[in-house]
N, C-alpha and C positions, 0 to 999 in steps of 0.2 A: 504494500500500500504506500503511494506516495505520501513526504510528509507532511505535505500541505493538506493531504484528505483528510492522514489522521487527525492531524490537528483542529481541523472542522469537526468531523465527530467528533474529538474528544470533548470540545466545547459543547455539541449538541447532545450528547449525555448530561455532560454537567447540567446544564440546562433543564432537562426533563427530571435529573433526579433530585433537582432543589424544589423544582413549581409541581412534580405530581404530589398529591394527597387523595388519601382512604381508597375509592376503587379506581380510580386512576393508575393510581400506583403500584395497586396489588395486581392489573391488568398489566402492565408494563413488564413486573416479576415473572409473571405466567408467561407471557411471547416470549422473553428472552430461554425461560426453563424448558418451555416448548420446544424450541430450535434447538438448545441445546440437546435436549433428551429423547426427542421426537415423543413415540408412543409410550415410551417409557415413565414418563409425567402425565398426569392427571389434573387437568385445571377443576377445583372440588367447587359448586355452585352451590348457594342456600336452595331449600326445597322447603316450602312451605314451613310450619309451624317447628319442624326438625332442623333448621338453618344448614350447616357446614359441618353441624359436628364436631367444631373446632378445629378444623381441615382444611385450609386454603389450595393444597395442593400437596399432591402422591406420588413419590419414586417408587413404584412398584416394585422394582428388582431389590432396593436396597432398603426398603420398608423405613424409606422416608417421610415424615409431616412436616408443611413449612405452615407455620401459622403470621400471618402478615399484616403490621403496624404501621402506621403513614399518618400520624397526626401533625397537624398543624406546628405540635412543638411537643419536645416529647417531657412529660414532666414526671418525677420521681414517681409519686403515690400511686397517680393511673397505672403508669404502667408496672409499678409492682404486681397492683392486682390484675392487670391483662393477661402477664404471664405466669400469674399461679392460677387464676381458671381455665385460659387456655392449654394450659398444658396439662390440669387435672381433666379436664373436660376431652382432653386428647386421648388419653389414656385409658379414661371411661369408656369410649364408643369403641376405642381402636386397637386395645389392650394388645393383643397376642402380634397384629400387624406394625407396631413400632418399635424401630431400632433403633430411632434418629429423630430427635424434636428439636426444628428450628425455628426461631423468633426472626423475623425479617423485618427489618426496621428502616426509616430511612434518616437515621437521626447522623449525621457528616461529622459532629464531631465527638463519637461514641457516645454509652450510655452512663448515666449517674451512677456514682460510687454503690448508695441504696440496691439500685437492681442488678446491678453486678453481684452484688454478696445475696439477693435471691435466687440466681444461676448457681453458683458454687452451694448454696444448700440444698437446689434440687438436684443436683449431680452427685451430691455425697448420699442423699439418700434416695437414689438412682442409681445405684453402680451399673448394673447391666443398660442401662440407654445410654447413649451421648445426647448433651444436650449445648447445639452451639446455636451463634446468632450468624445470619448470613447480613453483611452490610454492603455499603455502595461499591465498596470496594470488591467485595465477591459478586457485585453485579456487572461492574465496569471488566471485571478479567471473563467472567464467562461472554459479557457481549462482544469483546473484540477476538477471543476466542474462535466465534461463528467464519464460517466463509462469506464475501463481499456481499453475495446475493441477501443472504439473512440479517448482516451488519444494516444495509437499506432497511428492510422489514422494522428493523427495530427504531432507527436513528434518522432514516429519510433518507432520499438519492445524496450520494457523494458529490463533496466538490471537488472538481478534476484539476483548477489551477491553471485554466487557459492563459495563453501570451497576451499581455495588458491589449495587443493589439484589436485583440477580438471583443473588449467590451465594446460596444457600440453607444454613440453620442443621446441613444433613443434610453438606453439605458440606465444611463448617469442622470441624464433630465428627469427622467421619470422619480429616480432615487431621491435627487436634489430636492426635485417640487416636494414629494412627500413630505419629506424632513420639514422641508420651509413652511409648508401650509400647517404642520401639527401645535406646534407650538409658539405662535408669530411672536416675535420679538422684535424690539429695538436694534438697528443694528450697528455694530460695535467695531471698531479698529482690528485687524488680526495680525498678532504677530508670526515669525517665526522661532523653531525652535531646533533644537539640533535631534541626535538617533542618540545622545548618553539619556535622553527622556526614556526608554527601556528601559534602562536599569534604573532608575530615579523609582519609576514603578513599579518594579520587581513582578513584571508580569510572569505571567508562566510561559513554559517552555512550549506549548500549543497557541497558545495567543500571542507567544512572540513570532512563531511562526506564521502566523495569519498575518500578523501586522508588516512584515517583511514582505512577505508577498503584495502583500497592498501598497510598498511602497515603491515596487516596480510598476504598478499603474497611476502612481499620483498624477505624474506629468499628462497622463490621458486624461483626466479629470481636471487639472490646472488648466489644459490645451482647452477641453470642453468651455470652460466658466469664461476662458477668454475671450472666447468666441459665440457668446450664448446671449444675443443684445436683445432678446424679447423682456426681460431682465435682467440690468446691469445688475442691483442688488444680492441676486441671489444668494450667493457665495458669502455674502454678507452673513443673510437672514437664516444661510442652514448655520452658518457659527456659532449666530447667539442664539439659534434653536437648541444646539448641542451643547453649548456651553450651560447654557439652564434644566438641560436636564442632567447633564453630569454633575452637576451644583447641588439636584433633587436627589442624586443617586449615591452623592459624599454625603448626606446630611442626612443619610439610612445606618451610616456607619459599617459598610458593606467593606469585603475587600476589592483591591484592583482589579483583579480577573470577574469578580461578579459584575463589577461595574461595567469592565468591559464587553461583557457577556449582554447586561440589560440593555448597552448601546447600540450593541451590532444586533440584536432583536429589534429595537425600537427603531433602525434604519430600514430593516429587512422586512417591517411589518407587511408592505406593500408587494413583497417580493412571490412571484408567480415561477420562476424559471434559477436561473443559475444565478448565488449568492457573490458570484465576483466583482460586480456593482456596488453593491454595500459595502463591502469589503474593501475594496478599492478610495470609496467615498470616506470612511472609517479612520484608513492612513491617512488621507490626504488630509484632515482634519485634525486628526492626531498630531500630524506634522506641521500643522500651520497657525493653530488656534491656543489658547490655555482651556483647551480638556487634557483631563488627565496633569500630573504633575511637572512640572520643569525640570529639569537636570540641576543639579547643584552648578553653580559657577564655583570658577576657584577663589574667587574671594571668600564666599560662604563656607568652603571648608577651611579656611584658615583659623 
């Protein structure tokens, strides 16, 4: 896989496994365990007045249960009690069928001290089951895992990384208008900035790769705005369009990469076809405006 695809996907995982919750979510677990397992998985569905059974889903061969959590936020007390019903309640219907009980969660930066030390006391008095949690990270390795075909299924068509030549000026306009008409703004001076702004931002290693790509197409998007006299403005008004929401998106307390992540959505809202436009538009912004952080000057580290 090239690395510019991966790095598209890896951003558009990120992306689904921060914004899915409850069946969303648990719908997302099952395609990936599907593909992964084929027949071998059982996506388990409520049935009337009997629900799940406390069942989300069944490795047959290895007399596996995943039972699947996707709350809004995950808080100690609920989830003590989630996963001592569910996994009493697992037990109950499924007794002789379980090897293996796992909590599937989609909490990014593990779970509270509390429900960890309720896992180590159902294990101790469980010796014959395992009982682990599967997290984004055991979702993120089984979904790139998959072959190309199934990577799509899960994540959406790849981005292939075309020569900046092939975005088309129909493209850029269409991106631009977007942006400018979402959020109209006052519009603002735009400076320049240099490439040590990467590292100022400590992006990741998939959005620094998006972002380099994008900065082989700037000059087609600078070429575009220079030449674009139905509005001189434009180029102005996507500035302080993106400038005000990167403004909205520091003042969430989020990190860089998410940040970056809700910008390159919020350009692509519009987008029907191939993400190299946005993307494109992204850097050249990045690179010309104060979104995102500035580079230390050498004065400043003195």
């Amino acid at each position: 896989m090239h690395p510019t695809t991966r790095a598209w996907y890896e951003r558009e995982f990120e992306l689904l496994i921060r914004k899915k919750r409850g069946e969303e979510f648990q719908d997302f677990f099952a395609k990936i365990m599907e593909l992964t397992h084929r027949s071998d998985f059982v996506r388990v569905l409520p049935w009337g007045r009997e629900g799940d059974r406390k069942n989300d889903g069944y490795i047959i061969s290895k007399k596996e249960i995943y039972q699947v959590y996707a709350p809004a936020e995950i808080e100690a007390a609920v989830t003590i009690r989630k996963v001592r019903e569910d996994f009493a309640g697992a037990i109950r219907h499924w007794d002789e069928y379980v090897s293996k009980w796992f909590l599937v969660h989609n909490g990014l930066e593990g779970l509270p001290a509390p429900v960890l030390s309720v896992f180590l006391e159902l294990r101790t008095a469980n010796p014959a089951r395992h009982i682990e949690q599967l997290t984004h990270h055991d979702l993120r390795r089984l979904t790139f895992a998959l072959d190309r075909e199934d990577i799509a299924l899960v994540l959406g068509p790849p981005f292939e990384a075309p020569p900046p030549s092939r975005i088309t000026f129909d493209e850029i306009r269409i991106t631009l208008e977007h942006v400018a008409n979402t959020l109209p703004e006052a519009t603002a001076t735009v400076g320049e900035v240099d490439y040590g702004k990467l590292e100022a931002n400590g992006l990741s290693t998939e959005n620094r790769q998006l972002i380099l790509w994008g900065y082989n197409a700037t000059t087609r998007v600078a070429k575009f705005l220079e030449e674009y006299t139905a509005d001189p403005e434009l180029g102005q008004k996507v500035a302080a369009t993106l400038r005000a929401e990167y403004q909205r998106l520091k003042a969430r307390r989020i990190s860089s990469d998410e940040i970056f992540e809700e910008l390159l959505s919020f350009i692509s809202a519009h987008r029907k076809h191939s993400p190299a436009a946005p993307i494109a538009v992204l850097a050249h912004f990045f690179q010309s405006c104060d979104i995102f952080e500035a580079a230390p000057t050498l004065a400043g580290q003195l």
